[in-house]
C-alpha positions, -999 to +999 in steps of 0.1 A: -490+000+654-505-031+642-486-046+610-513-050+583-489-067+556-465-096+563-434-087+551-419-125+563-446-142+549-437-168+521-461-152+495-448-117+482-474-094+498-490-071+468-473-037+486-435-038+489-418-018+519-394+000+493-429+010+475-443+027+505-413+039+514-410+054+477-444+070+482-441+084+513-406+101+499-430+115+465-453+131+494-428+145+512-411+161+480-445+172+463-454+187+502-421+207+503-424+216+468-458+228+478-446+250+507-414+262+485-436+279+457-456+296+483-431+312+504-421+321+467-449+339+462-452+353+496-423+368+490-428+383+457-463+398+471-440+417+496-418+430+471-447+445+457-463+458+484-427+474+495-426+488+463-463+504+462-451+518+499-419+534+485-433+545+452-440+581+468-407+584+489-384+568+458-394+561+427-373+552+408-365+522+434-399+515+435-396+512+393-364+488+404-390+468+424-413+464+397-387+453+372-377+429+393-409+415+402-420+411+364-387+391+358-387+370+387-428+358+378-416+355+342-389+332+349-413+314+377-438+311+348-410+295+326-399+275+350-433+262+354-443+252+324-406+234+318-415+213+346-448+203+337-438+195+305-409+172+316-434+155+338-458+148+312-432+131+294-419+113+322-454+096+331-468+091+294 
């Protein structure tokens, strides 16, 4: 691949190698972040589809399921907005 910047040139070139470096590391976090918090939720959507299928067979497990659930999205939800309010302060 052809070099567009010269890194060995005597002028400091207006991108830095650790700077693209550092953004292609943000990407790669914010992508995996991305891909965490949906196999999150793919996961809690089974727990409640397990629990609608076992709501006839056991009940009260089903009710165990659906406890669960509403604390696990409640905590998500916290989590969430703790995150996005230590970000704001980070970038302002």
């Amino acid at each position: 691949m052809k070099q567009i910047y010269r890194f060995d040139g005597e002028m400091p070139p207006v991108l830095r190698e650790t700077t693209l470096r550092a953004e292609l590391e943000r990407r790669r976090l914010r992508r995996q972040t991305t891909l965490l918090v949906l196999a999150g939720m793919l996961c809690l959507l089974c727990l409640f589809l397990t629990a609608g299928l076992l709501y006839p067979i056991y009940p009260a497990l089903a009710l165990a399921c659906v406890v669960y659930l509403c604390a696990a999205v409640t905590g998500a939800c916290v989590l969430t907005v703790v995150f996005m309010q230590k970000r704001r302060e980070l970038t302002c």
